[in-house]
N, C-alpha and C positions, 0 to 999 in steps of 0.2 A: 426640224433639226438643222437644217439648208441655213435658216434664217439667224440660228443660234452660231454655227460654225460659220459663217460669213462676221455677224458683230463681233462675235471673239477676238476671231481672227485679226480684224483689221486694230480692235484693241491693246492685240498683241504689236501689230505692227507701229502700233503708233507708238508705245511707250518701249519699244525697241530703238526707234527714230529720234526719242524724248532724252533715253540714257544716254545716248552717243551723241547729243547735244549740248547735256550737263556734263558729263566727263571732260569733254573741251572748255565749256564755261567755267570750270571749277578753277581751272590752270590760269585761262587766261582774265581772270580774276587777281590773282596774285598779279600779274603784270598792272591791268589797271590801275589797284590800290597804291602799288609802288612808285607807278610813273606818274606825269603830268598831271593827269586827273587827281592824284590822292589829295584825301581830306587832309586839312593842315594839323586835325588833331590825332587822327592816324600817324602822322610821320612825328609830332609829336611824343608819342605813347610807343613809338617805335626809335626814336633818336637815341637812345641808349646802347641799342645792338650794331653792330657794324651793318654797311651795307650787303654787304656780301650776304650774311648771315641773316639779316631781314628776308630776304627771297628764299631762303632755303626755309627756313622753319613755316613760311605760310606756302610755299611748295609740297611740304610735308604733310601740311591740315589739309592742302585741297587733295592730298593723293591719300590720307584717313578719308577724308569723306567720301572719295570715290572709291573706295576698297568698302567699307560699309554699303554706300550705294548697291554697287554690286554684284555684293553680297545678298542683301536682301531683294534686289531686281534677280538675284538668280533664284530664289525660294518663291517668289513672286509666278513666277514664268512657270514653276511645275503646276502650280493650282493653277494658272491660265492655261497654258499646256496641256494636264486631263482633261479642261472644261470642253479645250477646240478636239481633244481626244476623244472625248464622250459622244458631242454631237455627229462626227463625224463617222464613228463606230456604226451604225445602220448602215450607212452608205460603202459600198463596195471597192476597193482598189483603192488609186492615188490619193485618194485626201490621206485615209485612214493612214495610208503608208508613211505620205509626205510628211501630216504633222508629225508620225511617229518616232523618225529620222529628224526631225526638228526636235521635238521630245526630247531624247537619245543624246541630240547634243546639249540640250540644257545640263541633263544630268553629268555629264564631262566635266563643262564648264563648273560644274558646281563642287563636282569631289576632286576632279584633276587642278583644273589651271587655275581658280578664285583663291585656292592656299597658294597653289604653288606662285603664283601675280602676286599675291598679298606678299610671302617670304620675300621672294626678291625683291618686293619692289620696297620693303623694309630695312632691307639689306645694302642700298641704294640709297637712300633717302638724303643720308648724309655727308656722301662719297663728294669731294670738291669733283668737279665738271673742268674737264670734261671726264669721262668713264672710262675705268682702264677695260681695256676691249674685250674682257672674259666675260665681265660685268654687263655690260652694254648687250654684247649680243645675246645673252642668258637671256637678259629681259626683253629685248626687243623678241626674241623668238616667241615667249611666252605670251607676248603682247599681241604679236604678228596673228597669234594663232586664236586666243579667245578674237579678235576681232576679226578672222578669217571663220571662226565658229558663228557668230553674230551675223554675217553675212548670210552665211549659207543657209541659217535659221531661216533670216528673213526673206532669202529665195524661194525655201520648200514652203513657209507657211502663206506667202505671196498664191506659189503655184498650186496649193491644198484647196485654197479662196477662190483661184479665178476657175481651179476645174469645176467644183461646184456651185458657179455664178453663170458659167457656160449651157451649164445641165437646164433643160424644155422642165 
């Protein structure tokens, strides 16, 4: 079970490390496509919307995609979650605890902040920039905190792995 709760684990950690690398790629995508680099038949197929308005409407797809993304990365993470849960369960103290407290927060993230991110960040989407400051910091909080939850996942599930990599 050592062997099953270590590969989990780290697959958990890696596709924790995967989502917080596409959530930034998604955005700075839009910048790409827009600036210097863009296809001429991209700017083409876009020359009809103002500029302004180009960047907001594919700002909007990259922030659908990532509200889907992690959406389903959060449903993802429970059935990864009971797996490093299960193995882990024989073994006594920290792991069991750690992942479980990592567990605990998926479930947060999934019925608390993944609506409540999704609403505001919907509510936003179209707001001209910069953000009247009720707005901004709504969502910065809600933001501040699913990736302050992501963090800490990945601290306990880190520390669940090295207790039991430690163990003779």
């Amino acid at each position: 079970m050592a062997r099953l709760l270590l590969v989990a684990s780290g697959f958990w950690l890696g596709l924790l490390a995967a989502s917080w690398v596409m959530a930034t790629l998604s955005f700075r995508t839009v910048d790409r496509v827009l600036g210097p680099e863009a296809r001429p038949e991209m700017a083409g197929r876009l020359a009809g919307l103002p500029e302004a308005d180009r960047r907001v409407v594919l700002r909007h797809l990259a922030s659908e995609i990532n509200r889907g993304m992690f959406r389903t990365w959060a449903l993802a993470q429970l059935v990864l979650g009971a797996l490093v849960l299960g193995a882990a369960w024989r073994g006594a103290g920290p792991p069991r605890l750690l992942i479980g407290a990592a567990l605990l927060l998926v479930l947060i993230q999934l019925a608390v902040l993944t609506p409540a991110i999704a609403t505001a960040g919907r509510s936003i989407d179209f707001v001209p920039r910069p953000l009247p400051a009720d707005l901004g910091r709504r969502f910065g909080l809600l933001h501040a905190a699913y990736v302050g939850a992501d963090f800490l996942k990945a601290i306990l599930v880190a520390l669940a792995a090295w207790t039991v990599a430690r163990r003779p």
